[in-house]
C-alpha positions as CSV (number, residue, x, y, z in Angstrom):
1,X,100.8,68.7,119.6
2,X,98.8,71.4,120.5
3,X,98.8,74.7,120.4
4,X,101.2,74.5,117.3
5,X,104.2,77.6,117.7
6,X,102.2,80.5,116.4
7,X,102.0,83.9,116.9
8,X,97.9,85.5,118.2
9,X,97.9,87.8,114.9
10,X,98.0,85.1,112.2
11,X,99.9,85.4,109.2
12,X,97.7,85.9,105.8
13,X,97.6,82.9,103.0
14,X,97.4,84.9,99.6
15,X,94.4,84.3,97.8
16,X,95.8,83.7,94.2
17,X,96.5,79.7,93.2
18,X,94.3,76.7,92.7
19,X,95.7,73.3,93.3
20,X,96.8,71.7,90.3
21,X,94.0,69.0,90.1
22,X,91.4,71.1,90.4
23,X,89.2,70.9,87.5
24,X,89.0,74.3,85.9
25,X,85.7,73.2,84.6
26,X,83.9,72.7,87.9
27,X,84.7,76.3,88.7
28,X,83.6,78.2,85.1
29,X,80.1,76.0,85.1
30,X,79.7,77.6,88.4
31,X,80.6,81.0,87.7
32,X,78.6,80.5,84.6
33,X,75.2,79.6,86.2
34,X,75.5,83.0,88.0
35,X,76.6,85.4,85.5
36,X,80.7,85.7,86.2
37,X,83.6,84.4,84.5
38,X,87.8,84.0,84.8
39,X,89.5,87.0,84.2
40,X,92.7,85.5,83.0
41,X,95.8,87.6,84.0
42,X,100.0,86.7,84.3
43,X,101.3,84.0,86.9
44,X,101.6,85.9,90.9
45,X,103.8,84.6,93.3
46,X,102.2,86.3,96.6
47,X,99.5,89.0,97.3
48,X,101.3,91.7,96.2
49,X,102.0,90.4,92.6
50,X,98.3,89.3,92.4
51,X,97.0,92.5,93.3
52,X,99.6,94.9,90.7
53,X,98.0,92.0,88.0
54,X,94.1,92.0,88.6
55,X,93.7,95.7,90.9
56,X,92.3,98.8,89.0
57,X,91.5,102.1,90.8
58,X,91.4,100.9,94.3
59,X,89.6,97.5,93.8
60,X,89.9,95.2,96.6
61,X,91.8,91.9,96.5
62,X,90.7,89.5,98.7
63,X,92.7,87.2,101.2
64,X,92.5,84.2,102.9
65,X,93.4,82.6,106.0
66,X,92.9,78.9,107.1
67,X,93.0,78.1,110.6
68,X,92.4,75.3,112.6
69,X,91.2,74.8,116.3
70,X,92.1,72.0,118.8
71,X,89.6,69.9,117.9
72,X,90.3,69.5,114.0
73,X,88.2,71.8,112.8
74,X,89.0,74.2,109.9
75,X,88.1,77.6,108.8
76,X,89.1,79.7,106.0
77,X,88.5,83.0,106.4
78,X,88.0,85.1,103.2
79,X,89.0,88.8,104.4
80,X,89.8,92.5,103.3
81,X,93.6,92.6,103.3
82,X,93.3,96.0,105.4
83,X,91.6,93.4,107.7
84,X,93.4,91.8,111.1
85,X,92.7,88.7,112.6
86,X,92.6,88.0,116.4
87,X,92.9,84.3,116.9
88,X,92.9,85.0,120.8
89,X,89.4,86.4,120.1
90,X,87.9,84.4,117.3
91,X,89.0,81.4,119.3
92,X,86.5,82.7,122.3
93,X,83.3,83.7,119.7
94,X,84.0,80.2,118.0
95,X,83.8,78.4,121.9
96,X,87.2,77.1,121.5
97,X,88.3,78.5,125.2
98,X,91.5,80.5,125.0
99,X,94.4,79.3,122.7
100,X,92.1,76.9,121.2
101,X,92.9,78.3,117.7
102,X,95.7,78.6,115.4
103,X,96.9,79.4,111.8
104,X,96.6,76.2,110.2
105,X,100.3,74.7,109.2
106,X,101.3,74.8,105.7
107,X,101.4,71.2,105.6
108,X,97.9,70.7,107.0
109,X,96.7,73.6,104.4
110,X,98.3,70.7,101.4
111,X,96.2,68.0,103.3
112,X,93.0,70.3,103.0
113,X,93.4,71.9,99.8
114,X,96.3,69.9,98.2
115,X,98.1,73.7,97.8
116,X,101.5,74.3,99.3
117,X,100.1,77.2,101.2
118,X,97.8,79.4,99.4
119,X,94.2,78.9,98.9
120,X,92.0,80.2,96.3
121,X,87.6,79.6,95.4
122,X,89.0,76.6,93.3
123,X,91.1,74.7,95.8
124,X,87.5,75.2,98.2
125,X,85.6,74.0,95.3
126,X,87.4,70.7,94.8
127,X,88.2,70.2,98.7
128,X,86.2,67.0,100.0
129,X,86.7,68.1,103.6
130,X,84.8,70.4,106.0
131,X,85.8,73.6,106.0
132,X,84.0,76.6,107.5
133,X,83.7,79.8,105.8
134,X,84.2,83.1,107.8
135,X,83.6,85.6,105.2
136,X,84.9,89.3,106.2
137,X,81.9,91.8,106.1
138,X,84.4,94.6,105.4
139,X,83.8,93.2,101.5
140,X,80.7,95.0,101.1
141,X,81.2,95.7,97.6
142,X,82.8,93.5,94.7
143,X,86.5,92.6,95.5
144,X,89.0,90.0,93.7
145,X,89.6,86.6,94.8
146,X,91.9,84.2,92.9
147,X,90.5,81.1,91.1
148,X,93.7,79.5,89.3
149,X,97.2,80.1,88.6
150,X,100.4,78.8,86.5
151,X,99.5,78.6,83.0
152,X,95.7,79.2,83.7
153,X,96.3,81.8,86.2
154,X,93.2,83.9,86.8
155,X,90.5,85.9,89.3
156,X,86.6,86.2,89.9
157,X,85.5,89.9,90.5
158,X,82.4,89.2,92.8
159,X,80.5,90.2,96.2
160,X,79.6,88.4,99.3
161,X,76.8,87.2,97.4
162,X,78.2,85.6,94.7
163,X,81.1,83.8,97.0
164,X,77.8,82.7,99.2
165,X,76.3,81.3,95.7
166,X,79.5,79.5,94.9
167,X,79.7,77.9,97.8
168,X,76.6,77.0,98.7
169,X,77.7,73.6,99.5
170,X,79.8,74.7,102.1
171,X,78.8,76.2,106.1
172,X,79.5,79.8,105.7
173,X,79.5,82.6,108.1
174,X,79.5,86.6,107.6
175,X,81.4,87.9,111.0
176,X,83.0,91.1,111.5
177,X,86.2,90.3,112.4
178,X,87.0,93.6,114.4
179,X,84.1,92.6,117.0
180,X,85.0,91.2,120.2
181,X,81.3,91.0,122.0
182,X,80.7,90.2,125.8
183,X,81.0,86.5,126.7
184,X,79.4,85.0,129.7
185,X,76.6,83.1,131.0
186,X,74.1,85.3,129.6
187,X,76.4,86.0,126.7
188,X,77.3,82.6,124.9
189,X,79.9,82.3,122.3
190,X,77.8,84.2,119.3
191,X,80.2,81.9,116.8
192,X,80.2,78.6,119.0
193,X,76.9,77.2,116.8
194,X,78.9,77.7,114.0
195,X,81.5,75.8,114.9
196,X,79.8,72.9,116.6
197,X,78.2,72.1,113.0
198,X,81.8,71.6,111.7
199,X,83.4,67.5,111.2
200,X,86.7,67.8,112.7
201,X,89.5,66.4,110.0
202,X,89.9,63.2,109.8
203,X,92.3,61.6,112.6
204,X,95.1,60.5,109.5
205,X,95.0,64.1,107.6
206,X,95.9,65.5,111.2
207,X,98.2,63.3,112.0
208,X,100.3,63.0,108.6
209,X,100.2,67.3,109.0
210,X,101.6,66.8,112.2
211,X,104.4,64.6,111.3
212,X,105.3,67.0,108.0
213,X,105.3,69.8,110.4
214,X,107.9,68.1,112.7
215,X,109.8,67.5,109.9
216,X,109.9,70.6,108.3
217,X,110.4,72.1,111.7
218,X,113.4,70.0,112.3
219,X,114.9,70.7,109.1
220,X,114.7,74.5,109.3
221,X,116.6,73.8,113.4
222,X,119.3,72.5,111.3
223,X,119.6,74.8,108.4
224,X,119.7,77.6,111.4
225,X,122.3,75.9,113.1
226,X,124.5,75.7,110.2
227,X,123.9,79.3,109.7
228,X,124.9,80.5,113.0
229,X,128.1,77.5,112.6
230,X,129.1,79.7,109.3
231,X,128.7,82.8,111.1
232,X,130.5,82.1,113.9
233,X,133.6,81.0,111.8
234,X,133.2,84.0,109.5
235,X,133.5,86.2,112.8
236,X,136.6,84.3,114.1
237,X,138.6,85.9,111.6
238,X,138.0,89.2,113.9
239,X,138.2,87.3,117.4
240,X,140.5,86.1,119.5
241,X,140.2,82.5,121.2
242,X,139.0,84.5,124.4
243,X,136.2,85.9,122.7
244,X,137.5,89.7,122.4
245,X,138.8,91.4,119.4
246,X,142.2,90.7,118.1
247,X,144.6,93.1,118.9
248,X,146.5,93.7,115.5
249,X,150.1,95.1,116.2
250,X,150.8,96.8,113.3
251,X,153.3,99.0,114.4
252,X,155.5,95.7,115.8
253,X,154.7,94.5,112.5
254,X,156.0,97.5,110.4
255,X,159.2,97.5,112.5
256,X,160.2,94.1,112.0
257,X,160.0,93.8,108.3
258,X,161.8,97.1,108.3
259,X,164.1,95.6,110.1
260,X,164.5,92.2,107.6
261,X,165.1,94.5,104.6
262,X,167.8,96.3,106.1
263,X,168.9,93.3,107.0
264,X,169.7,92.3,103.6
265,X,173.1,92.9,101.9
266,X,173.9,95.9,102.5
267,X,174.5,99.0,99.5
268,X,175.0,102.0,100.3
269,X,173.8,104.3,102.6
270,X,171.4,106.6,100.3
271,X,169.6,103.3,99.0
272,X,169.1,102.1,102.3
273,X,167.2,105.1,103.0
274,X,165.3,105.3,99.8
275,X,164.3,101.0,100.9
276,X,163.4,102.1,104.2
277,X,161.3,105.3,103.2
278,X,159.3,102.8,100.5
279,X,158.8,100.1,103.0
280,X,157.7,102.2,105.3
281,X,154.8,103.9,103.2
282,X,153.6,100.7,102.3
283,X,153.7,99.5,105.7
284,X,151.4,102.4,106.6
285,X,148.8,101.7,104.1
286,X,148.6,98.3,105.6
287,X,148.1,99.8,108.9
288,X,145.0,102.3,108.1
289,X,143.7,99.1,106.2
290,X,143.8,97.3,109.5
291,X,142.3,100.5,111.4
292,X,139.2,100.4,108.8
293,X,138.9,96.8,109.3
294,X,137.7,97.0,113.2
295,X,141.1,95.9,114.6
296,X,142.9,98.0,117.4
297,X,146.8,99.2,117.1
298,X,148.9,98.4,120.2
299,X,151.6,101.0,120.4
């Protein structure tokens, strides 16, 4: 269905992993043929980690986002991370009409770039679908974008340039993201060229994304449900069938086991005391215990 549940602001896909059977050939003869090479570096698991691994002195590590508009069209944008995108807006500029763009689902981003989620030059290299590039004009000087991971995990330090080089193959767009220009009759979409020049996916890659989506969708209900289930029963322990807190009568309670140890054999009357005085005093720690535990003393 569409709109798919997403939130205006999308959500960023960390630029840092290259699907597994991507050829890590195709992407060095490239780099190759224009000066630039892998900069190996340890596995990341998000943005964050990729940065602390490749960064230096302030350098710029690029991100990604993929998004999709009602028609089956895709675009990854390649963006500063400092960098916010407005899918209300870029919808407009791209002549989608309002809500007709969305973050792309995680298993439509596996359809495209046969990743889980995360996108890097390598996964674009080896992709066989249309995608279009919307590359972020706040990287105006070199930055780092990922080009493998796992074992082989490394980035490319390049400019707008180079990524334009690399993917020459591919429709590519510098926008500034922060824009939001006049759109009327006089004013058409400044984007909506862009996009018409784009093959929507293939009917079957949408619709298998679909399903997945559904699924996964479905699965995470359930694993919320039981959640709430074992929540619910955890708090139980504090409530009463009616919904309030238990009332814990603790002084009831002291009195009557008091009341079943004197009712024992009786000594004398010095020991009684001494029984009583014990019980008592450990009866009272059981009380404060109930006090720090949320539950209410009925006197």
């Amino acid at each position: 269905g569409w709109p798919p549940p997403r939130k205006d602001v999308t959500r960023s896909l960390d630029c840092i992993f290259l699907h597994a059977n991507a050829s890590m050939e195709r992407i060095t003869a490239a780099l190759s043929k224009i000066g630039l090479a892998v900069h190996s570096h340890a596995e990341a698991r998000d943005h964050d980690e990729h940065a602390r691994n490749v960064s230096k002195d302030g350098q710029v590590v690029a991100k990604t986002t993929l998004l999709r508009d009602k028609k089956g069209r895709v675009y990854l944008a390649i963006h500063h991370p400092n960098t916010g995108i407005s899918t209300k807006i870029l919808s407009t500029r791209l002549g989608c009409g309002k809500g007709g763009l969305a973050e792309a689902s995680g298993p439509l981003t596996r359809e495209v770039f046969g990743s889980s989620s995360v996108i890097t030059l390598g996964c674009v290299l080896e992709c066989t679908h249309a995608v279009g590039i919307l590359l972020d004009q706040e990287l105006r000087s070199e930055f780092w974008v990922g080009a493998a991971n796992g074992a082989a995990a490394g980035s490319i330090f390049l400019d707008g340039v180079h990524v334009s080089q690399l993917l020459e193959d591919r429709a590519l767009e510098t926008i500034d993201f922060a824009a939001s220009p006049k759109i009327d009759r006089d004013n058409p979409p400044d984007l909506k060229a862009f996009a018409d020049a784009l093959e929507p996916l293939p009917k079957d890659v949408l619709e298998r994304a679909q399903e997945q989506a559904e699924k996964e969708a479905a699965r995470e209900t359930l694993e919320g449900t039981s959640k709430k289930k074992r929540a619910n029963a955890a708090g139980n322990d504090k409530m009463g069938a009616d919904g309030h807190r238990r009332v814990l009568d603790v002084n009831t309670l002291t009195a009557d086991l008091i009341k079943q140890v004197l009712a024992a054999p009786a000594g004398d009357v010095e020991a009684q005391r001494r029984v009583k005085l014990d019980v008592a005093s450990r009866l009272n720690q059981l009380r404060n215990a109930a006090y720090a535990a949320g539950f209410a003393a009925k006197c």
